[in-house]
TORVOMAR-745116 format. One line per 10 residues: for each residue x, y, z of C-alpha. Coordinates in steps of 0.5 Angstrom, whole numbers. Layout:
REM TORVOMAR-745116
X Y Z  ... $
END
This chain:
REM TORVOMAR-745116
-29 -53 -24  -31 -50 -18  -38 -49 -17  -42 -42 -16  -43 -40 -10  -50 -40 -7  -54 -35 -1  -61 -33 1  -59 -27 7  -53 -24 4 $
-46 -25 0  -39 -22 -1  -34 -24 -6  -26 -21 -5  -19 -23 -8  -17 -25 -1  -22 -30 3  -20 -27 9  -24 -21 6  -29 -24 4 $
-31 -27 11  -31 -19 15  -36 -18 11  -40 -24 12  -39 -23 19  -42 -15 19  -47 -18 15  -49 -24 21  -50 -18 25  -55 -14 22 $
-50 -10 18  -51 -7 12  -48 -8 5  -44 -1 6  -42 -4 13  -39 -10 11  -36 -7 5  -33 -2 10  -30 -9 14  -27 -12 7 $
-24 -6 5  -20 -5 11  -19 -13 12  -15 -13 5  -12 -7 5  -8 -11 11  -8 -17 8  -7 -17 1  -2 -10 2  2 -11 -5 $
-5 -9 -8  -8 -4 -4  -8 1 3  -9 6 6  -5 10 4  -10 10 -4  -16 12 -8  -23 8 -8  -29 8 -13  -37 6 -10 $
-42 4 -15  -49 2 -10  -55 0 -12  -61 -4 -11  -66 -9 -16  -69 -1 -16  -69 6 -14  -64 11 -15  -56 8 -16  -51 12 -12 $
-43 13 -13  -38 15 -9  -31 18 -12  -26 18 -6  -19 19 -12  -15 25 -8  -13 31 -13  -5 32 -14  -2 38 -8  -3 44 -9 $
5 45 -10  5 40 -16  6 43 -23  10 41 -28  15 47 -28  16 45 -20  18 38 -23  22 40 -28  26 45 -23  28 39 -20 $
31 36 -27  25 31 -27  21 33 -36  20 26 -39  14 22 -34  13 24 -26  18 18 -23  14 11 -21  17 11 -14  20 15 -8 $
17 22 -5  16 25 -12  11 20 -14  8 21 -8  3 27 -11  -4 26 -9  -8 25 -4  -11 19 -1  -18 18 -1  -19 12 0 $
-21 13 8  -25 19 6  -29 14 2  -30 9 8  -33 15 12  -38 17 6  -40 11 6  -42 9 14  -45 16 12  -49 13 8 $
-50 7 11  -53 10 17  -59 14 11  -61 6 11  -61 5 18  -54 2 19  -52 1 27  -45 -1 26  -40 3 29  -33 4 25 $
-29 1 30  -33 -6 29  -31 -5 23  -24 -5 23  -24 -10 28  -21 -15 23  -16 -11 21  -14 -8 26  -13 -15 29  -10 -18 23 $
-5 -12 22  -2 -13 30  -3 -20 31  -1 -22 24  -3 -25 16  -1 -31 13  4 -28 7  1 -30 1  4 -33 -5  2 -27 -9 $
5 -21 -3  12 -26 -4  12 -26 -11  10 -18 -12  17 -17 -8  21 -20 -10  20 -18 -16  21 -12 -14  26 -12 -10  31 -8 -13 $
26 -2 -15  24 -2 -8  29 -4 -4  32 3 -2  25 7 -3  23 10 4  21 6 10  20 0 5  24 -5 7  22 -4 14 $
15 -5 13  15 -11 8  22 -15 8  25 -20 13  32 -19 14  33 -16 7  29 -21 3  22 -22 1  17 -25 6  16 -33 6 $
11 -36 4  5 -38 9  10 -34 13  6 -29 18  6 -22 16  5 -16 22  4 -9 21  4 -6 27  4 1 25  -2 0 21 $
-4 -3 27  -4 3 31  -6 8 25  -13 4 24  -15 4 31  -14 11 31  -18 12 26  -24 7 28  -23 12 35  -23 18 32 $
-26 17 25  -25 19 18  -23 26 19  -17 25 23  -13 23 16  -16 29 14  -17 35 18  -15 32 25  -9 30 29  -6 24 25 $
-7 28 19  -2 33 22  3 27 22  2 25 15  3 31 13  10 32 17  11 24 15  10 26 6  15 32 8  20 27 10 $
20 23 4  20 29 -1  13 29 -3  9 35 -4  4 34 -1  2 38 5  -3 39 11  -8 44 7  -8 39 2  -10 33 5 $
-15 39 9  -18 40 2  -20 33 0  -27 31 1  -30 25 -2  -35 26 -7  -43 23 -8  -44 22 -15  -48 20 -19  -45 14 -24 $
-45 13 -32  -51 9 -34  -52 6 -41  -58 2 -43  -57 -3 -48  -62 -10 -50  -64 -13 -43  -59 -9 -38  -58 -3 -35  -51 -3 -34 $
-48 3 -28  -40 5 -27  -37 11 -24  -36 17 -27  -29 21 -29  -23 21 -27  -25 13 -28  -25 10 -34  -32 7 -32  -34 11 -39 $
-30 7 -42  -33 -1 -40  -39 2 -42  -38 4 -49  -34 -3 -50  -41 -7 -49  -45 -1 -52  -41 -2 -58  -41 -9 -58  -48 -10 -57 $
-48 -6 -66  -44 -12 -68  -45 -19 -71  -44 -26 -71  -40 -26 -64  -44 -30 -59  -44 -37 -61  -38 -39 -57  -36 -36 -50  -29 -39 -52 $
-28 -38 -60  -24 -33 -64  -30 -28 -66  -33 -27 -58  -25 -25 -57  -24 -21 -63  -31 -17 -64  -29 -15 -55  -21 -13 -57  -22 -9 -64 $
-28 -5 -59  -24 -5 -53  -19 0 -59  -25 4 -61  -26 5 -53  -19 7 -51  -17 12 -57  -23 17 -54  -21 15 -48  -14 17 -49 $
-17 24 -52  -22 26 -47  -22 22 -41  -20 25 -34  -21 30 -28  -28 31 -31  -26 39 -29  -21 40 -34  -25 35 -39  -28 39 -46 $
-34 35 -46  -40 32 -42  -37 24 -40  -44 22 -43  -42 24 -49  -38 19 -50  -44 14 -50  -49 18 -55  -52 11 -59  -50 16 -66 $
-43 16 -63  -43 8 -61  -46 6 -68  -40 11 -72  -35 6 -67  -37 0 -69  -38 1 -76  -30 2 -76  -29 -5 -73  -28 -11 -78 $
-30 -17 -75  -26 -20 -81  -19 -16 -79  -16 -13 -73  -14 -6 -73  -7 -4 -72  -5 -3 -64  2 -2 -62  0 3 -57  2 3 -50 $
-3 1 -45  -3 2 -37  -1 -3 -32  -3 -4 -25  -7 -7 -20  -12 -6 -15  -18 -10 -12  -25 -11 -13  -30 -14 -8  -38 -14 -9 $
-43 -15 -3  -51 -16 -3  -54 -15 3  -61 -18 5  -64 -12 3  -62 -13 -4  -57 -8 -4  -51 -8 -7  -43 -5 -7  -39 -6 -13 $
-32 -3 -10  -25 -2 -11  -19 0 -8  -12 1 -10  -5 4 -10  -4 4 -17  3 0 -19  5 -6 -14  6 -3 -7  5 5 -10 $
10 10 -9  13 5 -5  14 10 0  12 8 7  10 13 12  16 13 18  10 13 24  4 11 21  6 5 18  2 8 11 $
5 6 5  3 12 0  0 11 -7  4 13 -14  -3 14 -18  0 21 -19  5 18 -24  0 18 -29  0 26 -31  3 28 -36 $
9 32 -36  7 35 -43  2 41 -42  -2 39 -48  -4 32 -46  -11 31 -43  -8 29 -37  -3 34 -36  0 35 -30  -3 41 -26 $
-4 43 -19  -10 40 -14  -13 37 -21  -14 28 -20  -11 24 -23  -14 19 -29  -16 13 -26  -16 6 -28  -20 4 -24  -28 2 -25 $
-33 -1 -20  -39 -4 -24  -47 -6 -22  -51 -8 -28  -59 -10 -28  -62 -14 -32  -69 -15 -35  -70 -21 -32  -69 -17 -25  -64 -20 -23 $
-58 -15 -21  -50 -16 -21  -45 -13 -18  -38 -15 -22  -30 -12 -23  -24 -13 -23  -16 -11 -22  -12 -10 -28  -10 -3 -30  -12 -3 -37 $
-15 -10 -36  -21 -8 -32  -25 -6 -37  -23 -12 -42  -24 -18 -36  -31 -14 -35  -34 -14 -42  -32 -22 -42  -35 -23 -35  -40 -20 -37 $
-42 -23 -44  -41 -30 -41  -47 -29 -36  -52 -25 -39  -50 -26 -47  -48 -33 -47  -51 -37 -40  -46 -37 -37  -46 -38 -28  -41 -33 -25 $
-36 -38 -23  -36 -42 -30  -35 -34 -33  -29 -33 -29  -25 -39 -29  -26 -40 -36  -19 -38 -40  -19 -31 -41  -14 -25 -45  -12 -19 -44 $
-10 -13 -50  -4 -10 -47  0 -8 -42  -4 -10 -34  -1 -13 -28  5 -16 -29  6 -15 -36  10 -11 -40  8 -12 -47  3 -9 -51 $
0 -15 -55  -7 -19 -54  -5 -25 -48  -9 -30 -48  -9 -37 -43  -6 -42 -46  -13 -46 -44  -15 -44 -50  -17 -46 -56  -12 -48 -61 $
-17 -46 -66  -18 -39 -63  -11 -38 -62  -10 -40 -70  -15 -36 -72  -13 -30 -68  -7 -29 -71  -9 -30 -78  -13 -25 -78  -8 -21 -76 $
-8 -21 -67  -1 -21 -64  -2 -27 -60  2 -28 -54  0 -34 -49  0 -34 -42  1 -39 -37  -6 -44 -36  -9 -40 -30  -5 -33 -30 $
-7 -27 -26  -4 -22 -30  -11 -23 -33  -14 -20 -27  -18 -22 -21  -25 -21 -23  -30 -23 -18  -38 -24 -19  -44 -23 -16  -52 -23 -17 $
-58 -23 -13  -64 -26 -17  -71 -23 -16  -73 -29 -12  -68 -27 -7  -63 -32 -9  -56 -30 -9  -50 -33 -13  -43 -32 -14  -37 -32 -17 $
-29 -32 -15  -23 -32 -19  -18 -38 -18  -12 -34 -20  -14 -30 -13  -14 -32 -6  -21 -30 -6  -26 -33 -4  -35 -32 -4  -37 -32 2 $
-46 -33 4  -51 -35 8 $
END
């Protein structure tokens, strides 16, 4: 077993070491928190292209061991042209396509997130200019990155749904094939795009000279979005959801995220009994899947663009509601599932400044290279989150124009009694709330160390990264008696390879009151914890 991960001044955590580093770097330099997140967010949306880019949404929740939290929603809303009957006149009526123009219907917001972020940097005293940010991501995508094992799997596995897509196979394949391993990787455009905006700033994708050429790009491939819509975007300051139960205070981001949901799972965990003597046995795992179903059926209700939802999101937190949920549970029997859950992938990444201020932040284009769509001159390749409306005008999450997306993703900060705070997440669509709970559970409720949390066998309820069915997955480092025990109690039990990163790749980090930090990576990554 890996050991945690230790510091004193500042810490970072990513699902690609080479982020992890770019953030300890701006930290070295007196930079703060939200600087370095900045630097780590550009970095891996170099290096770990598969996953994230430019070209999609991210979430912050930002705290400190006191004081007011503060969130930031940077998810782009759909073009102002995109409606069901606009989709349908196009002959498209089951579900919105996962790839091409068509999927490219949303704004990207991830770039409005770094701009609200360096603002708010700046309220702390932060001197960083956004070039020194980007600094490292520039160089990456001009110069090169080492293909990890991961961007050549996630290719070639979707080689042939990608192939033909827009401006894909000039961008990511080598002579018509996946990238090797180790190979080196360069992003030339991206290079160049990155730069213009470290000179430029945010804006420019938005309401500047390269948001011009964006729009023009997104035409050429069909999608709908224009230049009034990438104008209309801004990044929003939110304030995050939080739910206080025994000896935490637990923080995530509000709708269109599904960070309501990662609450109530460990609200209603904390109403049932009899679960918390092993991080590793049948009880801990079925007490957190049948309060994952309870969370995700209201979910599946009431959660989306929080302007188009029929209630408060902290309804959905209410400690009546909570108890009704967990009195629906029997911790003797699974209840039915059978539903189709959603997969994806993204990035999660944690910084603790030596201040003792703290990111939890993610960032995703949606499905495996999103859209698939890369933009002819900038080198940008476009999220599909639009994908996820429904063409069915009574679903909660019905397709209509300017309204965002329902999202996935959700950033966590907790602060425990003991004053300890932690930032932690993961990637993994449906997975997210669900690594979560159990990474969360295995520190504060069983003892556990970061790294011990995270490398222990984990599972999954549904779809997520990779995976196609809908059945409880488990690693099959666990157990055989919890195995057994799951399946006779009436889970669909499905095994996975030992160490398998369709369970996630969740990340830890947490600043005692002493000021010692210490972190927690996934192995299952090409992360890394980074200190000093």
């Amino acid at each position: 077993m890996t050991h945690s991960f230790l510091g004193r001044r500042g810490i970072a955590v990513a699902p690609h070491s080479l982020a992890s580093e770019s953030a300890l770097r701006v930290l070295r330099e007196g930079g703060n928190a939200l600087e370095a997140m900045i630097a780590a967010a550009a970095t891996i949306a170099v290096v770990y292209p598969h996953m994230n880019s430019i070209g999609g949404d991210g979430f912050w929740v930002i705290g400190g061991p006191n004081g007011p939290l503060a969130g930031i929603d940077a998810s782009g809303a759909s073009a102002a042209a995109a409606s069901i009957e606009r989709y349908a006149r196009r002959g498209i009526t089951g579900s919105i396509p996962f790839r091409g123009g068509m999927a490219a219907l949303t704004v990207a917001g991830t770039i409005s997130g770094w701009g609200a972020a360096q603002a708010l940097a700046k309220e702390w005293g932060g001197r960083l200019p956004l070039a020194r940010l980007l600094e490292d991501a520039i160089w990456y995508a001009r110069e090169g990155i080492p293909v990890t094992h991961s961007q050549h799997a996630a290719t070639a596995a979707k080689l042939g749904e990608l192939r033909d897509i827009p401006g894909f196979a000039a961008s990511f394949l080598i002579d018509g094939q996946a990238p090797a391993a180790f190979s080196n990787f360069r992003q030339p455009r991206l290079a160049a795009t990155l730069a213009r905006i470290a000179e430029h700033g945010s804006e420019d994708f938005y309401r500047g000279a390269l948001a011009k050429q964006i729009a023009a790009e997104l035409a050429a491939v069909g999608s709908p979005l224009t230049a009034d819509d990438l104008a209309a975007h801004h990044a929003r300051r939110v304030d995050p959801l939080t739910l206080e139960i025994p000896n935490a205070t637990l923080a995530n981001m509000t709708p269109p995220s599904q960070g309501v949901v990662s609450l109530m799972i460990l609200g209603i965990m904390q109403r049932l009994p009899g679960w918390d003597a092993d991080p590793l046995g049948a009880p801990f795992v079925h007490a957190q899947v049948e309060a994952t179903k309870q969370a995700f059926a209201l979910r599946d209700r009431h959660v989306t663009d929080p302007a188009f939802m029929s209630i408060a999101p902290a309804d959905l937190l209410r400690a009546e509601l909570l108890d009704e949920l967990a009195a629906n549970i029997d911790m003797r029997r699974a209840a039915p599932w059978g539903r189709r859950s959603d997969p994806g992938d993204t990035v999660w990444m944690g910084v603790i400044d030596d201040h003792g201020r703290a990111v939890s932040f993610i960032q995703s284009i949606y499905h495996e290279f999103g859209a698939g769509v890369v933009l002819a001159g900038s080198g940008i390749n476009w999220q599909n989150r639009g994908c996820s409306f429904s063409l069915d005008a009574r679903h909660i999450n019905a397709l209509a124009p300017r309204k965002r997306p329902f999202h996935t993703l959700n950033p966590a900060l907790a602060r425990l009694a003991d004053g300890r705070l932690m930032v932690y997440g993961t990637m993994g669509g449906d997975g997210q709330p669900q690594t979560q709970a159990t990474v969360f559970n295995r520190i504060q409720r069983f003892g556990l160390d970061p790294q011990a949390a995270i490398e222990a066998p984990r599972w999954v309820l549904g779809r997520t990264w990779g995976l196609a069915s809908d059945s409880l997955k488990l690693e099959a480092r666990f157990p055989s008696a919890t195995v057994d025990v799951l399946r006779a109690i009436g889970h669909e039990v499905e095994l996975l390879a030992d160490w398998d990163e369709s369970v996630g790749h969740a990340g830890a980090l947490i600043r005692h009151d002493d000021g010692l930090l210490i972190g927690g990576f996934d192995p299952r990554s090409n992360g890394a914890v980074a200190a000093f």
